[in-house]
C-alpha positions in Angstrom: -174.8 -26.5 -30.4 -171.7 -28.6 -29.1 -172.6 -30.5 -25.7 -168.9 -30.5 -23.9 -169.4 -32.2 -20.6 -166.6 -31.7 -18.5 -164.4 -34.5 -16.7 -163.0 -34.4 -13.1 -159.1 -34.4 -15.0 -159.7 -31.7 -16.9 -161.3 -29.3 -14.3 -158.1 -30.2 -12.3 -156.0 -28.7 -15.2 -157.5 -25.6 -15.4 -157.7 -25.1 -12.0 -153.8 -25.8 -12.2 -153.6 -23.8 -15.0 -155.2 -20.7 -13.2 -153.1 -21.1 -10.0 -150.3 -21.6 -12.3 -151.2 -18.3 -13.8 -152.2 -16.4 -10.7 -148.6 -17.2 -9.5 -146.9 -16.1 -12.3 -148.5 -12.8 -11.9 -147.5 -12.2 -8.7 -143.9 -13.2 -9.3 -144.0 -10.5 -11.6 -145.8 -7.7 -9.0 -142.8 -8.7 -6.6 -140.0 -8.2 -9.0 -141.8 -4.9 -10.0 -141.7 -3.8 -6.7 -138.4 -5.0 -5.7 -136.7 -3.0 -9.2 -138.1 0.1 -8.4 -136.3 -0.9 -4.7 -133.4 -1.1 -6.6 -134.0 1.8 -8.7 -134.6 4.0 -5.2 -131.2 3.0 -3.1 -129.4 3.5 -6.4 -130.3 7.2 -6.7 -129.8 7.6 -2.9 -126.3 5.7 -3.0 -125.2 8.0 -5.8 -126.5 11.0 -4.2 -124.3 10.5 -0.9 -121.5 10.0 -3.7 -121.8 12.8 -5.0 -122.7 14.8 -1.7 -119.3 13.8 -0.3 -117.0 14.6 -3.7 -118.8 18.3 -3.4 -117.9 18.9 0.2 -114.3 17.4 0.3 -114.0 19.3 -2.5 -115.3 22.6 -2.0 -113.9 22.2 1.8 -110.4 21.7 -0.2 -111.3 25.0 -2.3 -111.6 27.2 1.0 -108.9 26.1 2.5 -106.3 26.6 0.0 -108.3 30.0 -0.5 -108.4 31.2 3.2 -106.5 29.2 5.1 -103.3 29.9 6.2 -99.9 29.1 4.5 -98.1 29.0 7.9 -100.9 26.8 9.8 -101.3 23.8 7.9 -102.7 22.4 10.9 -106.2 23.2 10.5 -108.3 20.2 13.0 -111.0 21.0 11.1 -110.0 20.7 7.8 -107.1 18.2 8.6 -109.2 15.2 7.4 -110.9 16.3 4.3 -108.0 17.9 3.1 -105.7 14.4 3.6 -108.7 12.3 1.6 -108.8 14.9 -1.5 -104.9 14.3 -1.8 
């Protein structure tokens, strides 16, 4: 059997070493965390997105379906109808 005896320096370095280590690790939690974030608002922005192309445009639909010819000026559907041209 070796005898290693250990010196002061080198119990320094692997203390380093394992602080080094341990923050390296939870560099990585915290971008793991902060991707899935990402992931989240992404999904929600994209979501609104597509909320508001489906209600201009099925607002558009109805309106050219039951609205009147003669009465274009519809308050409520004045706005919608100006975006989706």
């Amino acid at each position: 059997m070796v005898n290693v005896t250990t010196t002061p320096a080198a119990t320094a370095s692997a203390a380093a070493a394992a602080e080094l280590k341990a923050a390296k690790v939870a560099a990585k939690a915290l971008r793991q965390v902060k991707n899935e974030d990402t992931a989240k608002y992404f999904a929600v922005g994209m979501t609104g997105i597509m909320g508001l192309f489906i209600i201009f445009r099925w607002t558009k639909f109805f309106y050219k379906r039951y609205g009147s010819k003669q009465e274009s000026s519809s308050k409520v559907l004045r706005l919608p109808i100006a975006l989706t041209r």
